[in-house]
Structure formats: structure tokens, C-alpha cells
C-alpha positions as CSV (number, residue, x, y, z in Angstrom):
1,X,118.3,-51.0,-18.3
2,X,122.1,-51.2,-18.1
3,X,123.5,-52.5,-14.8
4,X,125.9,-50.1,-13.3
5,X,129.6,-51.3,-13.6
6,X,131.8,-51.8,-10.2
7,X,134.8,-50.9,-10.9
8,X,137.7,-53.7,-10.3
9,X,141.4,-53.8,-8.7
10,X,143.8,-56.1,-8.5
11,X,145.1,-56.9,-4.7
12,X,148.7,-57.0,-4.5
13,X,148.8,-59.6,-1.7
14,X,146.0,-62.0,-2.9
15,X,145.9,-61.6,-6.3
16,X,142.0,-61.4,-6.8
17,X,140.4,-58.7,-8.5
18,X,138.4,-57.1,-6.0
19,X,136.2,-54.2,-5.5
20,X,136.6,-51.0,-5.4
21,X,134.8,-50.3,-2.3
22,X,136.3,-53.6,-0.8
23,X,140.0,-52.6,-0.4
24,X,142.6,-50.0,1.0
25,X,144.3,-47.8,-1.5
26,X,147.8,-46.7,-1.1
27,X,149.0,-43.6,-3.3
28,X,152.3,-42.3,-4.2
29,X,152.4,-38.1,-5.0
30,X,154.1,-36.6,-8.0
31,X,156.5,-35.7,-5.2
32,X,157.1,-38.8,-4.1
33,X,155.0,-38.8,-0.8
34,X,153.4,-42.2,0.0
35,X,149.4,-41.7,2.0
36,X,147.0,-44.1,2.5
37,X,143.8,-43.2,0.5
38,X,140.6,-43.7,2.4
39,X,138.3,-41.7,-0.3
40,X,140.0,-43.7,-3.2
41,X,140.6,-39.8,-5.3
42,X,144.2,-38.7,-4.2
43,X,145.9,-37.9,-7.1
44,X,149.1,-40.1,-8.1
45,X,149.8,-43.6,-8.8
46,X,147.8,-46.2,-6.6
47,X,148.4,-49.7,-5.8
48,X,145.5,-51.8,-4.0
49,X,145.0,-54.4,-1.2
50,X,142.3,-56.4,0.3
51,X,141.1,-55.5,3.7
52,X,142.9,-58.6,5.0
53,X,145.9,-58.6,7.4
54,X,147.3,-61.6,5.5
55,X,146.9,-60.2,2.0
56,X,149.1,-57.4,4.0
57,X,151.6,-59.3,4.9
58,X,151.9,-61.1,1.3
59,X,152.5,-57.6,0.2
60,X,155.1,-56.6,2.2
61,X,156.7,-59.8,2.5
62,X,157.1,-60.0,-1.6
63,X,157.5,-56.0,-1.7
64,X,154.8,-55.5,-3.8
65,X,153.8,-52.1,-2.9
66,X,156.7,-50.5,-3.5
67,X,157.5,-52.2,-7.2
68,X,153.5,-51.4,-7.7
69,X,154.2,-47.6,-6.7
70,X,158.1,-47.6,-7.8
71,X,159.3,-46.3,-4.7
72,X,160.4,-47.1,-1.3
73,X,157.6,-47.3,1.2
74,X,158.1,-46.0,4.6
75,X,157.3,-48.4,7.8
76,X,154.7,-46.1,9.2
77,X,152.9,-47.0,6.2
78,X,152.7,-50.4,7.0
79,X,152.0,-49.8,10.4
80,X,149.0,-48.0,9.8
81,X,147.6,-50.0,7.7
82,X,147.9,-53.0,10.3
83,X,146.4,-51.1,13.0
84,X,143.3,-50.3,10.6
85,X,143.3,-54.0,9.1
86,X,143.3,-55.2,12.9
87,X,140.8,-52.7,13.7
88,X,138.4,-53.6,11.1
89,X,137.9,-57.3,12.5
């Protein structure tokens, strides 16, 4: 019997290739509206990061997420996900 696959992602902060599961996805509409993702199946293009406040701040530091979503990413985004990294611990 086959093992089921886990699907990987690359974490923009970190590098790694991580989990599906494991990390926060961000997601950027066809109209050009940038969420957070919590179930992972928002339509649009996605960009990944570890559930790590430093892998966040990597990522915004080297503004990653917004060449990964090819837009500009507002600050409440960054915010949020802060507040949920810092949560998490």
C-alpha cells in the first residue's frame, strides 16, 4: 500500500520546504485583494511561510511576499499575521 503524499511549499522567509499543514498561506485575488488563507483553498495566487515570527520578518525584510504575489502588500497584512504568529507560541 502506497503512502499518502504531503504536499510541500516552499517558505519565503526560511527557505525550507515545508508542509502544507505547517505554514500560513497568503493569497492574492484575480482582483488584486491580498487575505490571509487559513483553509489553504482561496482561489488566486499563494505564497507561503513558516509559522515562525522570524521566517516573517525574513519575508518582509527581503519583500518576498509581494515579488511571490506580484503586488504590493498592505501593512494590516503583516500585522495580522504577527499577532497570529505571536499568538501561536
Amino acid at each position: 500500500m502506497q503512502e499518502k503524499r504531503v504536499p510541500l511549499r516552499k517558505c519565503l522567509g526560511c527557505g525550507e520546504m515545508i508542509g502544507k499543514k505547517g505554514a500560513v498561506r497568503i493569497v492574492r485575488s484575480k482582483e488584486g485583494e491580498v487575505t490571509i488563507d487559513p483553509t489553504g483553498k482561496k482561489s488566486g495566487r499563494g505564497a507561503y511561510i513558516c509559522r515562525d515570527a522570524g521566517c516573517l520578518a525574513l519575508a518582509r525584510k527581503g519583500r518576498r511576499l509581494e515579488r511571490a504575489l506580484k503586488c504590493e502588500v498592505p501593512a494590516e497584512i503583516y500585522e495580522t499575521l504577527e499577532k497570529e504568529l505571536n499568538a501561536d507560541k
